[in-house]
C-alpha positions as CSV (number, residue, x, y, z in Angstrom):
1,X,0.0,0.0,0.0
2,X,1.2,3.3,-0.9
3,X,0.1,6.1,1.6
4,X,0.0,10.2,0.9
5,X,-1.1,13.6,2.7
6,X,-4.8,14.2,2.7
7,X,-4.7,17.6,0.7
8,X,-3.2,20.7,3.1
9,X,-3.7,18.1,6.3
10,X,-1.1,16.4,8.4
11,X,-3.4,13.5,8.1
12,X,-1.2,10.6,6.4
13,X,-3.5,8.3,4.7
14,X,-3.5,5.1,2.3
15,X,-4.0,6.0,-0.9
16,X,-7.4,3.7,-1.0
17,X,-9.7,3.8,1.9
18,X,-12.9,1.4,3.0
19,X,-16.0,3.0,2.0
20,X,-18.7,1.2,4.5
21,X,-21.6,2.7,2.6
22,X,-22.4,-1.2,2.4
23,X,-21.6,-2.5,6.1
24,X,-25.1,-1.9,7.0
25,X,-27.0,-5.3,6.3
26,X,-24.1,-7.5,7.1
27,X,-23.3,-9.1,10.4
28,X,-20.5,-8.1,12.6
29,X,-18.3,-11.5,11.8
30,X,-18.2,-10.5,8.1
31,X,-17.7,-7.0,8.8
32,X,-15.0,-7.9,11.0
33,X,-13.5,-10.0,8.3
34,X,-13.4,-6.8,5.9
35,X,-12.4,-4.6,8.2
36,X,-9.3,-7.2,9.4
37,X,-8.6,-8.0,5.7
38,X,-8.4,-4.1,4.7
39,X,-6.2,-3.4,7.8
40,X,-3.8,-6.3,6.5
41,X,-3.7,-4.7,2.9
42,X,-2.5,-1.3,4.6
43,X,-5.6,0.2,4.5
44,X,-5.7,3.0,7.4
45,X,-9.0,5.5,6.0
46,X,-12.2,4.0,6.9
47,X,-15.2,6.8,5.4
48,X,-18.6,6.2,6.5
49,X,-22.2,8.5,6.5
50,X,-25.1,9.0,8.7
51,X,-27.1,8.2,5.8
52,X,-25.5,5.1,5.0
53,X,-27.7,2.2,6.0
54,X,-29.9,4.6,8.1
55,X,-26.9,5.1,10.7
56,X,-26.7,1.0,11.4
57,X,-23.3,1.0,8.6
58,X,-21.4,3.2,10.9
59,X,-22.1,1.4,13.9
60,X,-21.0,-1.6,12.4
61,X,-18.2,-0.2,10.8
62,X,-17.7,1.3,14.6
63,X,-17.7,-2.4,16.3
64,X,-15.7,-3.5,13.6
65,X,-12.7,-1.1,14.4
66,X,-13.4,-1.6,18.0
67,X,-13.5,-5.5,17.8
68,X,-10.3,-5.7,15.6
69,X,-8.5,-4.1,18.6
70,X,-6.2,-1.4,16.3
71,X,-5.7,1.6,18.5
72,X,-7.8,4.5,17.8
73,X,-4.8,6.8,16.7
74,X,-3.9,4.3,14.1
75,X,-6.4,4.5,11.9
76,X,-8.4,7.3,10.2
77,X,-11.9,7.9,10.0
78,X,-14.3,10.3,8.0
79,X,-17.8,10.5,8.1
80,X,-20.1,12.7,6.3
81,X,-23.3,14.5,6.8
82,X,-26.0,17.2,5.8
83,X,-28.9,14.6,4.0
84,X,-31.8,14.6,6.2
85,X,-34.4,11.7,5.1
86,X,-38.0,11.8,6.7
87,X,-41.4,10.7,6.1
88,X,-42.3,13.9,4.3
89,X,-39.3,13.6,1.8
90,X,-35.9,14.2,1.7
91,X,-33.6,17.3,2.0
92,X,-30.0,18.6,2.7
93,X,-29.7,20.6,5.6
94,X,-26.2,22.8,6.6
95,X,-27.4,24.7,9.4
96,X,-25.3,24.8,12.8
97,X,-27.7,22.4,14.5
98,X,-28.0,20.1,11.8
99,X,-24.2,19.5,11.4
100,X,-23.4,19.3,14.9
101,X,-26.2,16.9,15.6
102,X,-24.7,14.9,12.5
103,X,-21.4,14.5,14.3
104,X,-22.4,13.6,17.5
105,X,-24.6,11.2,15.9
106,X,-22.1,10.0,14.1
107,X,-19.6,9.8,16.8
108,X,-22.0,7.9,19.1
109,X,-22.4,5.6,16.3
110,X,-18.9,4.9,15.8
111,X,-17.8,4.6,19.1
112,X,-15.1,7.4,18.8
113,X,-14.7,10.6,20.8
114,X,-13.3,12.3,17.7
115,X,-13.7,12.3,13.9
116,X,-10.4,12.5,11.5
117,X,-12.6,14.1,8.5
118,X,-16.3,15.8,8.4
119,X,-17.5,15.8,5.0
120,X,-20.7,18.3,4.0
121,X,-22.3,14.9,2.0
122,X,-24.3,17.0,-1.4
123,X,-24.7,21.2,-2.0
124,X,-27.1,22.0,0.2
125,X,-29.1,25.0,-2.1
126,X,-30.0,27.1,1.2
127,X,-26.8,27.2,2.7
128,X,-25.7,30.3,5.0
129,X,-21.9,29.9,5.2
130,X,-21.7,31.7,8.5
131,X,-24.2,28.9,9.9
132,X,-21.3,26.6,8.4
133,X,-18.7,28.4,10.1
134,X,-20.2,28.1,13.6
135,X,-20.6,24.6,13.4
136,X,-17.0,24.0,12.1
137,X,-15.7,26.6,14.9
138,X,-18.1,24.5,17.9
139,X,-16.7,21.1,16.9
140,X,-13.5,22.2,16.5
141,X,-13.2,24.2,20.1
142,X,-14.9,20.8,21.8
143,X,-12.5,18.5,19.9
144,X,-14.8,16.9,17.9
145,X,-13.6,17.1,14.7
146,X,-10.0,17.5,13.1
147,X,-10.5,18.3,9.8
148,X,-13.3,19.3,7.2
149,X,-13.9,19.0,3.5
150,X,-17.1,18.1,1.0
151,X,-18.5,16.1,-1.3
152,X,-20.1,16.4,-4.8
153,X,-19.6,20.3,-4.5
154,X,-18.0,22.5,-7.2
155,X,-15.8,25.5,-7.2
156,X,-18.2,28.0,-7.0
157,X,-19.8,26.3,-3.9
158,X,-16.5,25.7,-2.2
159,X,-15.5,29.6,-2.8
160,X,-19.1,30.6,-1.0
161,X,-18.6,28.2,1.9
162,X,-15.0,29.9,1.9
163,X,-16.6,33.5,2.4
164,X,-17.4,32.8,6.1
165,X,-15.3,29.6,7.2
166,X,-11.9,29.8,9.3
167,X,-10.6,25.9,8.2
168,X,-9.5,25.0,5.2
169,X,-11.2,22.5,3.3
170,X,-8.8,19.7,2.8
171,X,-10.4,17.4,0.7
172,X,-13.8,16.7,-1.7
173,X,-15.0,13.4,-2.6
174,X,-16.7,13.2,-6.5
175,X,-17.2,10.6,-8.6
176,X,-14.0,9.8,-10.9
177,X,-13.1,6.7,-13.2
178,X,-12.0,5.8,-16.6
179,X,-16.1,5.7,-17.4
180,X,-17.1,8.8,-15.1
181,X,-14.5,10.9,-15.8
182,X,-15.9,14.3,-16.6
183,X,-13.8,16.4,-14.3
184,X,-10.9,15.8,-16.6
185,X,-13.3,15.5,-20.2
186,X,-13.8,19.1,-19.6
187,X,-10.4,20.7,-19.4
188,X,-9.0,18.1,-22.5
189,X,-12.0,19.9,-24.6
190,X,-11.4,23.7,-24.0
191,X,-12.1,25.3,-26.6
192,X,-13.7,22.9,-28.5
193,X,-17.5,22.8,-29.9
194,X,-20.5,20.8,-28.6
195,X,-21.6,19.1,-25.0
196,X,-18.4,17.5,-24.0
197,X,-16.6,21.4,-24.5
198,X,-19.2,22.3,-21.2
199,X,-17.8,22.9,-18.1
200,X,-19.9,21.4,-15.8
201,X,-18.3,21.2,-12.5
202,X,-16.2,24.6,-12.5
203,X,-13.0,23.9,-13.5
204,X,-12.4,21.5,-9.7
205,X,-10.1,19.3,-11.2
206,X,-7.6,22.4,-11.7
207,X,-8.4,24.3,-8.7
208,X,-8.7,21.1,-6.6
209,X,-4.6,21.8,-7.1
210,X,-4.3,24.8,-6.7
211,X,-6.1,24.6,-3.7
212,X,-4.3,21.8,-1.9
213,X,-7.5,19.5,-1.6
214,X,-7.2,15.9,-2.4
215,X,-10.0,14.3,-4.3
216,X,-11.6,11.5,-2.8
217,X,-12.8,9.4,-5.6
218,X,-15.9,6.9,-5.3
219,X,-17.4,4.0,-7.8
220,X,-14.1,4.5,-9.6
221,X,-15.3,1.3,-11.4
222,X,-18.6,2.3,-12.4
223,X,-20.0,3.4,-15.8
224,X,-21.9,6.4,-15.3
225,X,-23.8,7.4,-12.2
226,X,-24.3,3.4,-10.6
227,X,-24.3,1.9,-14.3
228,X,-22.8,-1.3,-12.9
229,X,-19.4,-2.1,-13.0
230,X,-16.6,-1.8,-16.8
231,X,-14.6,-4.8,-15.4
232,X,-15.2,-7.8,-17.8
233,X,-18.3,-6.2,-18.9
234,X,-19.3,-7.0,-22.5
235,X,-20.1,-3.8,-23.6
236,X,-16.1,-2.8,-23.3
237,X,-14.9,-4.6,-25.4
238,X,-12.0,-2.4,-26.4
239,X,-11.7,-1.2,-22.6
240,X,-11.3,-4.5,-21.0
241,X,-9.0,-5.2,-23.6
242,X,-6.5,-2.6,-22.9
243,X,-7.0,-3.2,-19.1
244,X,-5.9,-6.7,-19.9
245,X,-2.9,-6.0,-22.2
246,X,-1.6,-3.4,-19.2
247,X,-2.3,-5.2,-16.3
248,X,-0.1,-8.7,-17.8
249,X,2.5,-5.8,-18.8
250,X,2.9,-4.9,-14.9
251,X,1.8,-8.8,-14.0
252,X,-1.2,-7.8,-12.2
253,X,-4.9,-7.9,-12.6
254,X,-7.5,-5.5,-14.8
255,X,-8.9,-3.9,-11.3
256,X,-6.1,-2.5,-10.0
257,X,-5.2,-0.7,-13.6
258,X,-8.4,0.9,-13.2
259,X,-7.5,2.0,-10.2
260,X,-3.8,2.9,-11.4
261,X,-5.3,5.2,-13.8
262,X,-7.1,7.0,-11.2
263,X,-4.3,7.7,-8.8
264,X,-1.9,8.2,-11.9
265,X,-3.4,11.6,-12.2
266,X,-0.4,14.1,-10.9
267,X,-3.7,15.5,-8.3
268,X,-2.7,13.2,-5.9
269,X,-6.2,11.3,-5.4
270,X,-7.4,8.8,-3.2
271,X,-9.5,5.9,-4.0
272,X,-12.9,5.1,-2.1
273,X,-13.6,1.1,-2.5
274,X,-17.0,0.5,-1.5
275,X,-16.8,-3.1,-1.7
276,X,-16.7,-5.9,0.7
277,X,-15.2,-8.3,-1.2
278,X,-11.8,-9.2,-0.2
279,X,-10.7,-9.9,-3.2
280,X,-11.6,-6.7,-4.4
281,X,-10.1,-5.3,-1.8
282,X,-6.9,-6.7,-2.3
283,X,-6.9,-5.7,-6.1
284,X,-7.8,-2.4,-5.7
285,X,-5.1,-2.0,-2.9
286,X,-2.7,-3.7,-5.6
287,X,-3.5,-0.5,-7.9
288,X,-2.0,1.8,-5.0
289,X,1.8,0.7,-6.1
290,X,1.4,0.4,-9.8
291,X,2.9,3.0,-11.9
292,X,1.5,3.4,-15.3
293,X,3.3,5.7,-17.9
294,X,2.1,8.8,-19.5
295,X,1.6,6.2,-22.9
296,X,-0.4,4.2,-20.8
297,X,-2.6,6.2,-19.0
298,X,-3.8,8.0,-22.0
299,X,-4.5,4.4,-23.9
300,X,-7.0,3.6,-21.3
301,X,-8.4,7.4,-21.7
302,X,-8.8,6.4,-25.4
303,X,-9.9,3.0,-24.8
304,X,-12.6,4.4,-22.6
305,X,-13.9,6.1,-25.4
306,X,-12.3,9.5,-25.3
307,X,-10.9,11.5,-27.5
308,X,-7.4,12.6,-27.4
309,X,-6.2,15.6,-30.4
């Protein structure tokens, strides 16, 4: 396992983390198993939300931790918050109360007295950034939180959150794979014609840089928006083929090119694996030390279906 600097923290991190979005209908042996088997692969980053199974994944994920017996200052753990599901429908909610009672939730649920990493989970479209900045400046006065970032937020809405808040953001977690990979389509297509020439997510590939804010990167397998996975999927033909021809060049499997490719990217990104599967796991953690040339890279760009000149 390779390990890096979570964007402008001192937190040092593996460069894939456990996702435990899907810890929440399994039992605590099996999560135990995962959680063991991660830790043996080097895994240190454990990221969890209080949406995620309705709360019951991060209490799982919490036992887990707890019954693996790695000390608390050994690993690190994130959780995210702001979606607020009820009978009535759903909404996101950034006011001081809401994301204060997320992390103490959160906290309860996971048997910690701190969290590594708050996330703000999706843009919440009535936000007040000083009603941010309280919250951040309470749980970080009581110790509850060390650093703070988002998620599925642009430029635009990191810059307002920016207006009010004292912390820097230190990282936000988007989708990102060879078959989601948007955030890079757009600045390989400036000043180009049609769709794909769009920018759609202001330019936070490039200012993700420039900002010193590591991108978290989830369903890095995925086609699309939960299209199911590329890997060995009919349909990619010419993908799966490239992913094959790379991955016996570096004797390794096609998973952890894909995730090669991601982390190849000179952004320094991290990898979210959501899956429970250990050997998943253990191929995605194998992507971590491969390094794929600049040739290479841009083959699976092309192979993907994207244009290149």
């Amino acid at each position: 396992m390779e390990y890096m600097t979570l964007g402008c923290s001192e937190l040092n991190v593996s460069k894939v983390g456990l996702g435990a979005m899907r810890m929440g209908n399994r039992n605590a042996s099996e999560n135990l198993e995962t959680v063991n088997f991660a830790l043996d692969q080097g895994i240190n980053f454990f990221d969890s939300a209080d949406v995620y199974g309705k709360g019951q994944s991060s209490i799982n994920l919490g036992q887990a931790l707890k019954a693996s017996g790695i000390s608390r200052n050994q690993v690190i753990i994130q959780s995210k918050g702001g979606i607020v599901r009820t009978p009535s429908g759903n909404r996101v909610d950034f006011s001081t109360r809401q994301i204060i009672n997320s992390v103490e939730e959160e906290l309860r649920r996971l048997q910690v007295e701190y969290l590594d990493v708050f996330l703000l989970h999706r843009p919440d479209a009535l936000v007040e950034p000083f009603e941010v900045a309280e919250a951040f400046n309470i749980l970080v006065e009581q110790g509850k939180v060390r650093y703070f970032g988002v998620s599925n937020q642009n430029s635009g809405q990191i810059d307002l959150l920016k207006t009010a808040i004292s912390q820097p953001l230190v990282t936000n977690q988007l989708q990102f794979g060879l078959m989601h990979s948007g955030i890079v389509d757009e600045g390989m297509r400036v000043n180009m014609t049609g769709d794909m020439a769009a920018s759609h997510d202001g330019g936070i590939l490039n200012y993700s840089r420039i900002h010193k804010m590591t991108i978290q990167t989830w369903s890095p397998l995925q086609i699309g928006y939960f299209g199911g996975v590329f890997i060995d999927n009919p349909e990619y033909v010419t993908l799966n083929k490239k992913l094959e021809e790379i991955a016996d060049r570096h004797n390794t499997n096609k998973s952890a090119v894909a995730i090669a490719w991601t982390l190849r990217h000179p952004s320094q990104m991290q990898v979210i694996s959501g899956s429970m599967s250990n050997t998943h796991i253990q191929e995605m953690s194998e992507g971590s030390e491969i390094k794929l040339s600049r040739q290479e890279w841009y083959d699976l760009y092309q192979s993907a279906g994207n244009q290149v000149l």
